[in-house]
N, C-alpha and C positions, 0 to 999 in steps of 0.2 A: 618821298625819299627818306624820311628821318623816322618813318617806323622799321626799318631796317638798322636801326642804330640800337645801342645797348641801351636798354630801361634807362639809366641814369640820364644818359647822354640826351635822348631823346626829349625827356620832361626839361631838359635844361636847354635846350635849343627852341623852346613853348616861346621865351622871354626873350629881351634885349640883355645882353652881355657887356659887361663895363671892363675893360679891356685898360693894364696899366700902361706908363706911359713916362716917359724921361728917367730910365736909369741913371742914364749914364750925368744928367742936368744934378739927378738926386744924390747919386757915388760923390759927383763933386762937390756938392753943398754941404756934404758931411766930413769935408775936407782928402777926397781922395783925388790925387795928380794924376788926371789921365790924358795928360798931354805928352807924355814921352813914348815914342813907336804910334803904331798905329791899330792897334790890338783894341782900344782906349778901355772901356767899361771888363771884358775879357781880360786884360792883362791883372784884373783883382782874382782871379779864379785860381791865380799862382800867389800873386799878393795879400790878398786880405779876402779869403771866402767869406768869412762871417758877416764881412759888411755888404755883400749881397745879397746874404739870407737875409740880417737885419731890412734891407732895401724892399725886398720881395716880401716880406711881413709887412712894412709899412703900406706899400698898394693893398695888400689884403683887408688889413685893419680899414683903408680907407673905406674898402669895398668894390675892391677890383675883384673880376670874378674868374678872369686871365691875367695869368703873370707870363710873361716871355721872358725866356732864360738867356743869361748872360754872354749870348754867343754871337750873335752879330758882326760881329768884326771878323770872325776868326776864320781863319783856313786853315788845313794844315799846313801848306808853306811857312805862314805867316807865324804862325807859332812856333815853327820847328825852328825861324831863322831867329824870333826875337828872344826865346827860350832859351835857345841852344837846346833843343833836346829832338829827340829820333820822333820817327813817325810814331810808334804804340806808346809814347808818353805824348805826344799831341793829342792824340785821337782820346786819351783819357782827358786829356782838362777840357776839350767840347763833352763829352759825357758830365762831368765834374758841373759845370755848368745848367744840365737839367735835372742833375741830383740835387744841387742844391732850391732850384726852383720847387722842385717834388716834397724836398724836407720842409720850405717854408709849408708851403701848403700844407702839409702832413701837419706840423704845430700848431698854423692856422685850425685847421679841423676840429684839432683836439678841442684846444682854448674855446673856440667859438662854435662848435656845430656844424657849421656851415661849410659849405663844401665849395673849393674854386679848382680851375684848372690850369695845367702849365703847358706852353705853348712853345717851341724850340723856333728862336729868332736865328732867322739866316738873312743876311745880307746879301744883296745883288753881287753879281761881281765887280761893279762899281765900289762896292762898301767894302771890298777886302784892299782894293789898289790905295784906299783911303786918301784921295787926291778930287775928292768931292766927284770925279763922275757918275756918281749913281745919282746925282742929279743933275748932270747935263743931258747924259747918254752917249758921252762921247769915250770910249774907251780905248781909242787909238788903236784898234784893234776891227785890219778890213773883212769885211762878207769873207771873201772867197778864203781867206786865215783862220 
């Protein structure tokens, strides 16, 4: 299956991939409140990008080889209602979000040679209700609905 993949890709799926891991543990240890709304690690993609990018360079430098972009939480609903803002400015801060994963990489690159990739983090729909069902599995929400 993976000689159907672009050259790069392929020689890169040869090996085990180290995959980052606690943004949102990270955002906060650097002093960022993402306990207000439920947006949490996403609601910086209006507040503070840089400290994202900053974030997504630190997995890099670590030696992550995959970074997941800052979008997880997000829905459009959920953006448009804690924003205040229309749908074509929602739908930009989920973009916003793997641009800036793309730029970390992109400086990664430069700096070090080496090459990682960015992976667009989507939440269950458990992970957008933000009322922890996305691990129970219970979304209050029947079959036949």
């Amino acid at each position: 299956m993976t000689s159907r993949l672009p050259h790069p890709l392929r020689n890169t799926l040869q090996r085990r991939l180290c995959l980052d891991g606690g943004l949102s543990t990270t955002l906060e240890n650097l002093g960022a409140d993402l306990s207000h709304g439920s947006l949490w690690s996403a609601r910086l993609l209006r507040d503070n990008p840089d400290l994202i990018v900053r974030v997504h360079q630190s997995f890099l430098e670590a030696g992550a080889d995959v970074i997941g972009s800052a979008t997880y939480q997000c829905s459009l609903e959920k953006m448009m209602e804690e924003f205040g803002v229309e749908k074509p400015q929602a739908e930009q801060y989920i973009r916003l979000g793997v641009r800036l994963a793309k730029q970390a990489v992109s400086e990664y690159r430069r700096k070090s040679g080496r090459d990682a990739f960015v992976a667009a983090a989507l939440g269950s729909y458990g992970a957008v209700l933000a009322d922890g069902s996305e691990y129970r599995g219970n979304y209050g929400v029947s079959c036949g609905r």
